[in-house]
C-alpha positions as CSV (number, residue, x, y, z in Angstrom):
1,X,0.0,0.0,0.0
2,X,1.4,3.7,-0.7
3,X,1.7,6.1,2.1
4,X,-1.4,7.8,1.2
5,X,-3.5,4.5,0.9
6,X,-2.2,4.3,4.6
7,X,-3.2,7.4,5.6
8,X,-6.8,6.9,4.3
9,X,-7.2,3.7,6.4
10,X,-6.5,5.9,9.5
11,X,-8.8,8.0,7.9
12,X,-11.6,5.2,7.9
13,X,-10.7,3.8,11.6
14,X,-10.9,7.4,13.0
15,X,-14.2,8.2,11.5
16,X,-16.0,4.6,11.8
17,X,-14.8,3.2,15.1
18,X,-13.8,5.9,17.4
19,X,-16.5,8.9,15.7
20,X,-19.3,6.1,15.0
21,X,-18.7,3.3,17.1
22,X,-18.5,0.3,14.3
23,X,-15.4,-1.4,16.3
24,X,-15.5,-4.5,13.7
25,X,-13.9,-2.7,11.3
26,X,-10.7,-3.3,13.6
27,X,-11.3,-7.1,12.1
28,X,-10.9,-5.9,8.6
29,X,-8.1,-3.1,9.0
30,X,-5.4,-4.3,11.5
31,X,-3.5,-7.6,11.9
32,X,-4.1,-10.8,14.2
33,X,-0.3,-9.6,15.2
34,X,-1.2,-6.3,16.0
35,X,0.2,-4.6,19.3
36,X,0.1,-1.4,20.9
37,X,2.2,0.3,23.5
38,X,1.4,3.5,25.5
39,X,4.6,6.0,26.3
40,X,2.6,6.7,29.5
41,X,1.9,2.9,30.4
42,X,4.5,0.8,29.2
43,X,3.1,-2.2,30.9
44,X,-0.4,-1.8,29.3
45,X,0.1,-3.5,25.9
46,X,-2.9,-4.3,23.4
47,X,-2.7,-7.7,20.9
48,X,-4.8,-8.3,17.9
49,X,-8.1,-6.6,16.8
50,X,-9.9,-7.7,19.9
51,X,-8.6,-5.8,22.2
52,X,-7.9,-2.8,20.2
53,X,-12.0,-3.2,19.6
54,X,-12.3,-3.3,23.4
55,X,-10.4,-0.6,24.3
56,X,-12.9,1.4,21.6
57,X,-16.0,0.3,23.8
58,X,-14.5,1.7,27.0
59,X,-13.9,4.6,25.8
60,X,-16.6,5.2,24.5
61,X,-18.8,3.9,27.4
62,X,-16.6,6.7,29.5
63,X,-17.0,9.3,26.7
64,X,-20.7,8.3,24.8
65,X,-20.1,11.4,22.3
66,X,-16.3,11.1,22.0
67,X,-15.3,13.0,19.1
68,X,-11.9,12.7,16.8
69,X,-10.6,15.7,14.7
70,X,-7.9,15.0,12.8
71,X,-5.5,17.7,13.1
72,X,-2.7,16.2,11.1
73,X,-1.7,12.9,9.6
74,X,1.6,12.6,8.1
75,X,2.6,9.3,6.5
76,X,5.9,8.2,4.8
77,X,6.5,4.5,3.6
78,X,4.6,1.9,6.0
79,X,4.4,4.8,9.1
80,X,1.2,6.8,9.5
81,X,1.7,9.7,12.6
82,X,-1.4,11.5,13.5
83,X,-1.8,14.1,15.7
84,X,-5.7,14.6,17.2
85,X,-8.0,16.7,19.2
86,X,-10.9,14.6,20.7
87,X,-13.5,16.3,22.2
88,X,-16.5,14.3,24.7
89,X,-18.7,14.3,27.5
90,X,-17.5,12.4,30.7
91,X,-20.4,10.4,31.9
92,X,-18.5,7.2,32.7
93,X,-15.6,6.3,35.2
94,X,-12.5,7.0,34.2
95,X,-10.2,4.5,36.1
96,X,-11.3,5.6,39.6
97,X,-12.1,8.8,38.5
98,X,-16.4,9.1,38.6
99,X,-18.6,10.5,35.9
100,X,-18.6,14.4,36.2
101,X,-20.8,15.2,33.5
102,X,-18.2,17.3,31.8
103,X,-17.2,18.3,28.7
104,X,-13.6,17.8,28.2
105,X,-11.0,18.4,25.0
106,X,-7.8,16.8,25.2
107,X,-5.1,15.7,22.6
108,X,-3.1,12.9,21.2
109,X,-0.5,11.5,19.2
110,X,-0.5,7.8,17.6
111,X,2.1,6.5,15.4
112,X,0.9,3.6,13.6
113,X,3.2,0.9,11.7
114,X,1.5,-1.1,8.3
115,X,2.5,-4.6,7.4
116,X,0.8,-6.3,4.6
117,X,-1.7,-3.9,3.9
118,X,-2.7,-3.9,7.6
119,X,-2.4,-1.6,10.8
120,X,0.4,-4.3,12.9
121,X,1.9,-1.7,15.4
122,X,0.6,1.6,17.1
123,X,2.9,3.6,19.4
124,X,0.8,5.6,21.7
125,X,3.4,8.6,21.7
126,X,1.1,10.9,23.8
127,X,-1.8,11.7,25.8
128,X,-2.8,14.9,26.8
129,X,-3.7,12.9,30.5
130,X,-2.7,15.8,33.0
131,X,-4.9,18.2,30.8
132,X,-7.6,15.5,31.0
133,X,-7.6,15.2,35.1
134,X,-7.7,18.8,35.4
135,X,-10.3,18.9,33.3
136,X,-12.7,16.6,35.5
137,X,-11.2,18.5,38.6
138,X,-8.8,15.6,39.8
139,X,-5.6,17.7,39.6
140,X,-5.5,21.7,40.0
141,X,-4.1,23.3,37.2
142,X,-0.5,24.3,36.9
143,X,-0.1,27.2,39.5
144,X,-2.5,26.5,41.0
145,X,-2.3,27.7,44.6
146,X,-5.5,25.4,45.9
């Protein structure tokens, strides 16, 4: 696949799983070998299309109305980097963190890795997590004197 054939699959799994929810395109798009690592959580590692499609349900179950905007998507060869803003309502826990009912932005960054014509690696290179908790009111922001 060219580099632009790439870029339209991320395209495609933006819009259809995270913006609409149809997590069984993961079946059609990545790799039974697929894995995922998170800079943040280097211990939490995803494997095949299964748990990449689970990971889609949580978040959406914590965010109903979660919200992807591509901001930029840069591919070259078999690597896809795309930079997002994803926008959504908190109405389910978050970890231990309860539903505030609030309406949160926050960004990302995902490198992604194609073999064969399929998604088989994303690098979870950030998280805008600390903008995130302030946002529900678990962390003060930065200077903060309460």
């Amino acid at each position: 696949m060219t580099a632009e054939e790439n870029k339209a699959v991320i395209r495609r799994w933006i819009e259809e799983a995270w913006n609409e929810g149809n997590v069984n395109i993961a079946d059609e798009i990545y790799s039974r070998d697929y894995t995922a690592k998170d800079v943040d959580d280097p211990n939490k590692i995803l494997h095949g299309p299964e748990d990449i499609k689970k990971s889609v349900i949580v978040m959406r179950a914590v965010f109903p109305d979660i919200h992807f905007t591509i901001d930029h998507l840069i591919a070259e060869g078999e690597k896809v980097v795309g930079a997002f803003t994803i926008t959504g309502t908190h109405k389910g826990d978050f970890g231990s963190i309860a539903a505030t009912g609030k309406k949160v932005t926050f960004t990302a960054v995902d490198i992604w890795r194609f073999e064969g014509g399929k998604i088989a690696q994303r690098y979870i290179a950030s998280v805008d997590r600390l903008g995130l908790l302030q946002q529900f009111g678990a962390v003060p922001p930065i200077g903060s004197t309460t």
